[in-house]
C-alpha positions in Angstrom: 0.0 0.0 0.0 1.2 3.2 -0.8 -0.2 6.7 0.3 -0.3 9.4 -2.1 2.4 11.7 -1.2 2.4 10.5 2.7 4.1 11.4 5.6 4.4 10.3 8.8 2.7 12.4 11.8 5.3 13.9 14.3 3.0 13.5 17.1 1.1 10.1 17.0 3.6 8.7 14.3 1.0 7.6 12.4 1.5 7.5 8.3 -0.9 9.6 6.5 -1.7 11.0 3.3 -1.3 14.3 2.0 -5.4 14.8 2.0 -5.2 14.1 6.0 -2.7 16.3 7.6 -2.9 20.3 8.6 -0.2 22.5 9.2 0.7 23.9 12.9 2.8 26.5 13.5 4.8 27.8 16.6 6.9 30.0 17.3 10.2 28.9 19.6 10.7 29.9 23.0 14.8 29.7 22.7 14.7 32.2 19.8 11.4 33.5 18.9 11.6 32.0 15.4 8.4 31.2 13.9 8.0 27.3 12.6 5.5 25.4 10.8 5.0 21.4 10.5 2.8 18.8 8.8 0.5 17.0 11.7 -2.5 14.5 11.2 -5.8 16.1 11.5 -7.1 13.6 13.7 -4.0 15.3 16.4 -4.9 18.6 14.4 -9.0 18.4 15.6 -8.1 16.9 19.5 -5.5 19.4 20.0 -2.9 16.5 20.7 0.2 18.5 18.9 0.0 21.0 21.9 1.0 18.8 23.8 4.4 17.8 21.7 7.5 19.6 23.4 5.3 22.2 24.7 8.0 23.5 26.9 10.4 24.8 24.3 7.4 25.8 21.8 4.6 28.7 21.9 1.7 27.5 20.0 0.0 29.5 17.6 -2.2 27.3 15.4 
């Protein structure tokens, strides 16, 4: 099986399609840099990805 243009979710590290996933963003605590990343929507909907390394990154999405 082969998903179209998949990735694998940084948070649940579940593999997912392209179709599935929604972008976060955040900006770093350390530097105040603004950052993006590819996350499942099922993380994206329960709010799950605020939980991943919440202490060195400000959510903004």
């Amino acid at each position: 099986m082969v998903l179209a243009e998949g990735e694998v979710c940084p948070v649940c590290y579940q593999p997912t399609c392209r179709n599935h996933l929604g972008t976060v963003r955040w900006r770093w605590r350390s530097s105040g840099a603004v950052d993006s990343a590819l996350v499942c929507k099922e993380c994206l909907r329960s709010y799950r990805h605020r939980d991943w390394d919440k202490y060195n990154r400000d959510w903004i999405t």
